[in-house]
N, C-alpha and C positions, 0 to 999 in steps of 0.2 A: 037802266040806262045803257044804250050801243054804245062800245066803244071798244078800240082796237088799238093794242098798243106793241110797239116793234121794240125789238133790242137787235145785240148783237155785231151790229157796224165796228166799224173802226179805220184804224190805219192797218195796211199789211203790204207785205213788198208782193211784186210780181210774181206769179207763180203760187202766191199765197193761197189761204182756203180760208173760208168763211163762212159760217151756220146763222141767219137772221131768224128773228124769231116773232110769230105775233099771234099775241094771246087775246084771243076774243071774249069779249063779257056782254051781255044782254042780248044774243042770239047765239044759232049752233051753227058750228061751222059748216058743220055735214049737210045742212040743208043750202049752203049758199055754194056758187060759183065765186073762188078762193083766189087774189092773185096777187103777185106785186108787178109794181109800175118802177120805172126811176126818172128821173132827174137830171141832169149835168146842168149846168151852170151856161145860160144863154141857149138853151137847149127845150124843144119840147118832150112832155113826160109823153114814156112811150110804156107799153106792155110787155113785162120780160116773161113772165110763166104766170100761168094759171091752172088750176087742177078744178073739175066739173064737180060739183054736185050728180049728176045722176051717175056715173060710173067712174069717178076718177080720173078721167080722159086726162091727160094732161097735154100741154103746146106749149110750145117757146119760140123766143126769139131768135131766129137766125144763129148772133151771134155769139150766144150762150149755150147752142144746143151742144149737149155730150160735156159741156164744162159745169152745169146749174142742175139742182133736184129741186123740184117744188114736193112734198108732202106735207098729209095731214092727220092729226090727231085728233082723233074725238072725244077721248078721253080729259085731254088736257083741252082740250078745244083752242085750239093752237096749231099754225101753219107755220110751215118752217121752208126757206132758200138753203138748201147748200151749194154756196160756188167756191170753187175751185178753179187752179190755175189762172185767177183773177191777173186781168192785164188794165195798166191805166186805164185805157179806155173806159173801162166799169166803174170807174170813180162816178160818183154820183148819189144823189140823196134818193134811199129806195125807199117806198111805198105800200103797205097792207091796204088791198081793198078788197069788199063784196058786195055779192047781187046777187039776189034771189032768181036765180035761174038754172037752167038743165044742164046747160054747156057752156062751152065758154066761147064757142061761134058765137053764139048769143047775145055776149057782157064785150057793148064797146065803149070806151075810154067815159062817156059821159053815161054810162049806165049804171056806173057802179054807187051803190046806198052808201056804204059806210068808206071811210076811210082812215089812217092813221096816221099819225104825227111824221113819220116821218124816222129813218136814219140814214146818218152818215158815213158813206162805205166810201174810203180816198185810197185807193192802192198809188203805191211811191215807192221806189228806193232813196 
C-alpha cells in the first residue's frame, strides 16, 4: 500500500526554522520526482521544492529560495524541507507528493501519483 506521511509542522515565530518530514512506504523514493506543495487558506496550492529522481536537480520557489532545503534519504526513504528564517507568509498546510518521472520540469501540479495528508506549519509571534 502507497502512502506518504509528513510530520514536523507546527507553530514557530518568525525567523524561526523547521525540518518537515515524509516517510514513504509502498514505493522508493529514489525512483520518483520528490516534492512538497502548500496550502494557505483561500489560496491556490502551489510547488515550493522539488528534488529529481534522475540526478537530484533540485528548484524552488521564488520565495523560498536560499531560505528552504529539499533532500532525500534512501535509506530511510524519507524526504525532508528544511526552512528557515520562516516569515508569516509561509504559514500554510504543506504537502508530500510524487511522480514517476526524470525531472521535475516534467511533474506538474496534476501529475503528481501519490500524495500526503498534509501538515500544519503557521509562523506567528
Amino acid at each position: 500500500q502507497v502512502q506518504l506521511v509528513e510530520s514536523g509542522g507546527g507553530l514557530v515565530q518568525p525567523g524561526g526554522s523547521l525540518n518537515l518530514s515524509c516517510e514513504a512506504s509502498g514505493f522508493t523514493v529514489n525512483y520518483y520526482n520528490m516534492a512538497w506543495f502548500r496550502q494557505a487558506p483561500g489560496k491556490e496550492r502551489e510547488g515550493v521544492s522539488c528534488i529529481s529522481s534522475r540526478d537530484d536537480n533540485t528548484s524552488y520557489l521564488d520565495s523560498v529560495k536560499g531560505r528552504f532545503t529539499i533532500s532525500r534519504d534512501g535509506f530511510k526513504n524519507t524526504v525532508y524541507l528544511q526552512m528557515n528564517s520562516l516569515k508569516p507568509e509561509d504559514t500554510a498546510v504543506y504537502y508530500c507528493a510524487a511522480d514517476y518521472a526524470l525531472y521535475c520540469s516534467q511533474s506538474g501540479l496534476y501529475d503528481y501519483d501519490y500524495w500526503g495528508q498534509g501538515t500544519q506549519v503557521t509562523v506567528s509571534s
